[in-house]
N, C-alpha and C positions, 0 to 999 in steps of 0.2 A: 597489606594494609587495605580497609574497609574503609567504603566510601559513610560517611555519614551519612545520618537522617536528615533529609529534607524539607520535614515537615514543621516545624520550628518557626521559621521566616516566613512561608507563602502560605503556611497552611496549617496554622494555629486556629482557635477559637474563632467561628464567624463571629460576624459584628452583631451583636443582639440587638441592635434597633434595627436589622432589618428583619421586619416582620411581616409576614400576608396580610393582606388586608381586605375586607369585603365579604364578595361570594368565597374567593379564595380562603378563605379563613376557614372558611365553616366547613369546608372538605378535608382542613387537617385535623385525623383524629386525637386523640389523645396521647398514644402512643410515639403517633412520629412527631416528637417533639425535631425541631429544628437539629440536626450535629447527634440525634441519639444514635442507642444500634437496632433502632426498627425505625429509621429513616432512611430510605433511599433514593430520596431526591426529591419528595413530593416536597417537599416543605422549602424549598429552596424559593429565592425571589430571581424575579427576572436577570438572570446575568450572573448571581451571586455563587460563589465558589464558595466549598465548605466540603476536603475530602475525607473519604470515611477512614474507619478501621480497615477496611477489604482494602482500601486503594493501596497500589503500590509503594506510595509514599511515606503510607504509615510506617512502615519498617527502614533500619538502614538498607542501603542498598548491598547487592554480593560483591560489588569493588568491580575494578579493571582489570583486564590481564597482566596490564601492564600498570604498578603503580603509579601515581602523581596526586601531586596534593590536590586540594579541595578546591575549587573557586568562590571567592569570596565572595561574587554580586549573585550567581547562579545556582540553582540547583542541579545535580548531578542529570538531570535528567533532561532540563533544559543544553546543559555542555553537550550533550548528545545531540542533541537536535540541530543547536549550531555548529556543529562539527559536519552536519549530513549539509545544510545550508550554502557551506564555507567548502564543499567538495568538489573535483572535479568532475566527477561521475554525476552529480546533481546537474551539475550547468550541460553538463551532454546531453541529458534529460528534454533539453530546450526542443534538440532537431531530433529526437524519436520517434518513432509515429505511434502514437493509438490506434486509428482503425486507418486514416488517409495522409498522407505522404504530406509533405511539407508545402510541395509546392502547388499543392491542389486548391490551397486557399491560406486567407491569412487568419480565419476564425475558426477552423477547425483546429481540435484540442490535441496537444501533443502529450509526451510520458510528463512532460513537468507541469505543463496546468493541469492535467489529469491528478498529479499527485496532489498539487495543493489543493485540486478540489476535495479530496479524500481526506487531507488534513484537516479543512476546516470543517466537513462535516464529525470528524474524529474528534476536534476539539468539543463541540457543543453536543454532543452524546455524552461524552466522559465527564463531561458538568453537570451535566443533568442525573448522572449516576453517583454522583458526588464522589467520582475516580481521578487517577490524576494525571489530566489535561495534555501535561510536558511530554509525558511517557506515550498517550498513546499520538499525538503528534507526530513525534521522532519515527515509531514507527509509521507511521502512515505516510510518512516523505522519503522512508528508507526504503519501501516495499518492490517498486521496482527499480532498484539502480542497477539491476544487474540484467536488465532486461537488453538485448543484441538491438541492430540497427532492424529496421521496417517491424519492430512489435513481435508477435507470434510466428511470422513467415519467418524472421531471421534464425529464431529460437527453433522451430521444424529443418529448415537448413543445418545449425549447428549441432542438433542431436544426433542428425544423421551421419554427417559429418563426421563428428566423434563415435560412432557407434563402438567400435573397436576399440577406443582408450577412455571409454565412462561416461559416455554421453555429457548432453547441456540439458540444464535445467536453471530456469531463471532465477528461482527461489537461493537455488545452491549457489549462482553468481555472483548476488546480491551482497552474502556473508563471506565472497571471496573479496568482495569489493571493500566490504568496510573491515575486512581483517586479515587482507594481502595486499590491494592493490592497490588501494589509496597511497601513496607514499609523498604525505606533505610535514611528516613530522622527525623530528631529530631523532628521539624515543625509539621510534617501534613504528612500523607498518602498518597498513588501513588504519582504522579511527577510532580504536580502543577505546569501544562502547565498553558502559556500564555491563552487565551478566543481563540485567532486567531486560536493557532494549534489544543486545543480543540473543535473549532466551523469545521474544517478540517476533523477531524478525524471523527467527527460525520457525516459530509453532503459529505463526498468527492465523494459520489456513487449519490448524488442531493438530493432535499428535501425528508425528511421524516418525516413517517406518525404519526402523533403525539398519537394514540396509539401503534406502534409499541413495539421492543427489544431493537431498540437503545433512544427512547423519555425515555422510562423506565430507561435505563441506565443513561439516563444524568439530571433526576432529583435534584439532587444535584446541581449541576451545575447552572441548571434554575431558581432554588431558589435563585442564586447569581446573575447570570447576563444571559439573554436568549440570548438561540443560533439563536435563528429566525429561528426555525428548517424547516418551511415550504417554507425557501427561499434558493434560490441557495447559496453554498458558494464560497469561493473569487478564484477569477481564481488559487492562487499556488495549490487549494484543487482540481479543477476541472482539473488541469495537473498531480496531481499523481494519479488521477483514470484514467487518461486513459495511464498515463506512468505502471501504475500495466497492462492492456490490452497490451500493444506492449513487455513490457518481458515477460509475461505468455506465448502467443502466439509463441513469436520465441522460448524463452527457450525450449517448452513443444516440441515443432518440431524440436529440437538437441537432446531431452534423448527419443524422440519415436523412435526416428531413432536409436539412440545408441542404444534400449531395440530392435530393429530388429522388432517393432512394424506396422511401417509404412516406405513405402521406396522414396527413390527419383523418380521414376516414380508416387508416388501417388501424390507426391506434382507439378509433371507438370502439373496434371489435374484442380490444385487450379488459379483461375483467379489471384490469389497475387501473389503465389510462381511460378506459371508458367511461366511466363514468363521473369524472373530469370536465370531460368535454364541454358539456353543458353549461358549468359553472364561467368555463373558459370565453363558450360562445358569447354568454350574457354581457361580458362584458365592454363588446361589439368594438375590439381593438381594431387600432388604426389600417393595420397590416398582420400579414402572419407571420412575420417574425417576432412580433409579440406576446400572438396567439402562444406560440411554440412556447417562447417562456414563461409564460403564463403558468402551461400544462408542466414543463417542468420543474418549476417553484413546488408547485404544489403537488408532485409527486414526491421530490423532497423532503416536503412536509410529513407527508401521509408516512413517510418509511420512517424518519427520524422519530415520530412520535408513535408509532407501534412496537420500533425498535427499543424505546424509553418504558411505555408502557410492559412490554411484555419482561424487560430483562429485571424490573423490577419484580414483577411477581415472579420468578425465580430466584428473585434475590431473598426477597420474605422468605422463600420458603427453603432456602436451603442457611439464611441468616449465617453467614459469615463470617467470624469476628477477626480476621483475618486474610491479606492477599493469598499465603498459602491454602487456603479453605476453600477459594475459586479450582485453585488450579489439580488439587488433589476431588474435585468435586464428580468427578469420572462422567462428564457430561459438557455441554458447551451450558455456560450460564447466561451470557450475551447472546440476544435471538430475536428473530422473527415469530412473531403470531402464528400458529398451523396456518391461517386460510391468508393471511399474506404473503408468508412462506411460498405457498405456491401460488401464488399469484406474479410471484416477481419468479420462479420458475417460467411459467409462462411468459413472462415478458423476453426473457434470457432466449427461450427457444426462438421469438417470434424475430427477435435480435439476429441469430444465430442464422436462421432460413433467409432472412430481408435483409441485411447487410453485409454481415462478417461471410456471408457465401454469396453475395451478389455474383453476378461475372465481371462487374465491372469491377471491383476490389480485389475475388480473385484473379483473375490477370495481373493485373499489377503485383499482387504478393508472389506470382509463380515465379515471374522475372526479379523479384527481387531477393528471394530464396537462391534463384540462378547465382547472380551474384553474390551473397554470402558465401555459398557454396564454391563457385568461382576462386573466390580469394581465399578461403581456407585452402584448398588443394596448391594453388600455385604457391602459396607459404611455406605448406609445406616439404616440398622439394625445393624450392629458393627463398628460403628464409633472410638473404640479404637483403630483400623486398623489402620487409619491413622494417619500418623507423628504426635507427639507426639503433638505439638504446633496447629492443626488442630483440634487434639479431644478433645484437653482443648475450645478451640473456639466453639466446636458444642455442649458442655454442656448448657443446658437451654434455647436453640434456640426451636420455633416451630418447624412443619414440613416444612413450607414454606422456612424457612431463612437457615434451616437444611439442605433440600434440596441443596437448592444455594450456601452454605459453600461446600457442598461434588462437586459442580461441577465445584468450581472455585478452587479443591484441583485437581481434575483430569483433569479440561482443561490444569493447568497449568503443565504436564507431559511433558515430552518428550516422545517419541517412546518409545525409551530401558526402563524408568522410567516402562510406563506401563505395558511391556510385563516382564521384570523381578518382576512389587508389583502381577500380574495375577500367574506366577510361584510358588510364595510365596504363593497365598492367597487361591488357586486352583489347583487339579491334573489334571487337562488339560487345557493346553493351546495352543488354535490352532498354525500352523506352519505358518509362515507368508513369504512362500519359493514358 
């Protein structure tokens, strides 16, 4: 059984009295009338929702793996979303680190406000593209759940860790999480996404390689209905991977700054943030914690609407009359500008040198790698260790599946989970200060 059309109830016919008005007016030419198929959002009024033929929505959805009737108040795509909301693997989200540990401060951004910043830049892209909102949402709050304890250190820990039974990959996690490990349902295991926000979650970074971490993860899946893993997916997937690039980016440049990491003179020298500044300075705020926000509001700014800008003229010109016409389009259609493009390269790298390889952050990720690493090995040979319900699970497994069980027991940790079962399980545990 197929999930019905969506489109119906939230995304019928815009309201014809809302109209541009003014200078706005005169910039809509003739053609993009409001809702046509050479409208791609210019014509839209402030806030106003109206998705195309290309969005997702327009079509019935490819169904569940798992049957179940339709919900009456929601869209199929919305159930998705609140199913990620409504997860365990979400609220773990809470104590993960981004780039600094939990208890290095109470403002700096963890994997769960990191996400919802990425959703809510994902929602106001995908309106502005007249795409549909629900869809790339769900992904953009699903993107890392499958992400280990301290961020990337965790994730370098459990690949190596596993080298021998398939390595970790946080991608491939992620669709272990919403279609093995979640088990909150009577039904069936994880959270028997629609195909669309599953085909999302697997390609939203572009095609991949069909022997990769994440082809291997979605096996199951393929068995039921294939992702087309070698083709681009549907433009709301290819807006929340690059709505994940524009919060990483500004977030990561508000907690360097707060960690006294990198300063605002470093960021005049960035062809993005520089010339900013200025704007920033004029404003002659109270303090520089304002300053900071200031700079990145309107970084923000500057990405969302080159992002809107540009993916529209690819959309002109590749004209679409359907979501399948994005994805077989053998190219990304959702994108940055050439010279923004690299400019937010640049920023990545300068990111990359002044923070994410600081000494002070690397130390702390080295000891905290220890410990992932730590707890995998000692699981491994005393799998009684773990939670009670884990080591009944690793009875009778080979070493392979053993493996895999012990790392989908510690990816799924939080920070504090790891560093207090290391206290417990060991007399030293590095300082993570």
């Amino acid at each position: 059984m197929q999930v019905s059309s969506m489109q119906d109830r939230r995304c019928g016919q815009p309201n014809q009295s809302l109209r541009p008005c003014g200078k706005r007016a005169a910039n809509v030419t003739k053609t993009a009338i409001k809702g046509g198929s050479n409208d791609y959002g210019e014509a839209l009024a402030p806030g106003e929702r109206s998705p195309a033929s290309y969005a997702a929505s327009a079509v019935p959805s490819r169904g569940r793996l798992t049957p179940e009737p339709e919900c009456t108040t929601r869209s199929p795509f919305q159930r998705d979303r609140d199913r990620i909301l409504h997860s365990t693997a979400f609220r773990r989200l809470t104590h993960k680190t981004q780039v600094f540990l939990y208890h290095e401060g109470d403002h700096y951004r963890t994997r769960l406000t990191h996400s919802l910043e990425v959703a809510q830049i994902a929602r106001t892209v995908a309106r502005q593209l007249r795409l549909d909102e629900d869809l790339a949402e769900a992904i953009a709050l699903a993107h890392d759940l499958g992400h280990s304890p301290f961020g990337h250190a965790g994730e370098r820990a459990l690949d190596k860790a596993m080298h021998d039974f398939g390595g970790f990959d946080h991608n491939a996690q992620s669709l272990r999480v919403v279609t093995v490990l979640e088990r909150k349902y009577a039904q069936f295991d994880g959270l028997n996404f629609t195909w669309e926000t599953l085909e999302g979650l697997a390609k939203h970074n572009g095609p991949v390689s069909a022997d990769g971490a994440v082809a291997k993860a979605a096996r199951r899946i393929e068995n039921w209905k294939s992702l087309d893993l070698a083709s681009w997916p549907s433009a709301e997937a290819q807006v929340a991977a690059l709505a994940d690039d524009i919060a990483y980016v500004t977030h990561d440049i508000d907690d360097g700054l707060r960690a006294h990491l990198i300063t605002v003179a470093d960021l005049e020298q960035q062809p993005l943030s520089g010339p900013l500044m200025g704007s920033v300075r004029a404003l002659h705020a109270q303090d520089e914690s304002r300053s900071i926000y200031e700079l990145t509001r309107r970084l923000i700014t500057i990405m969302i609407a080159d992002l809107v800008s540009e993916t529209r003229v690819r959309l002109a010109a590749l004209a679409p009359p359907s979501p399948d016409d994005i994805r077989t389009a053998g190219r990304p259609i959702v994108g940055f500008s050439g010279a923004l493009a690299k400019n937010v390269i640049d920023l990545k790298g300068f990111l990359f040198a002044r923070v994410y390889r600081h000494e002070h952050v690397m130390h702390i990720m080295r000891n905290a790698e220890r410990i992932v690493a730590d707890l995998f090995q000692l699981y491994l040979t005393r799998p009684e260790e773990m939670a009670p319900a884990w080591h009944v699970a690793a009875q009778g497994l080979d070493a392979r599946r053993r493996a895999r069980l012990i790392a989908d027991f510690v990816a799924g940790m939080t920070d504090r989970y790891a560093i207090a079962e290391h206290r417990r399980l060991f007399d030293d545990t590095p300082d993570l200060l």
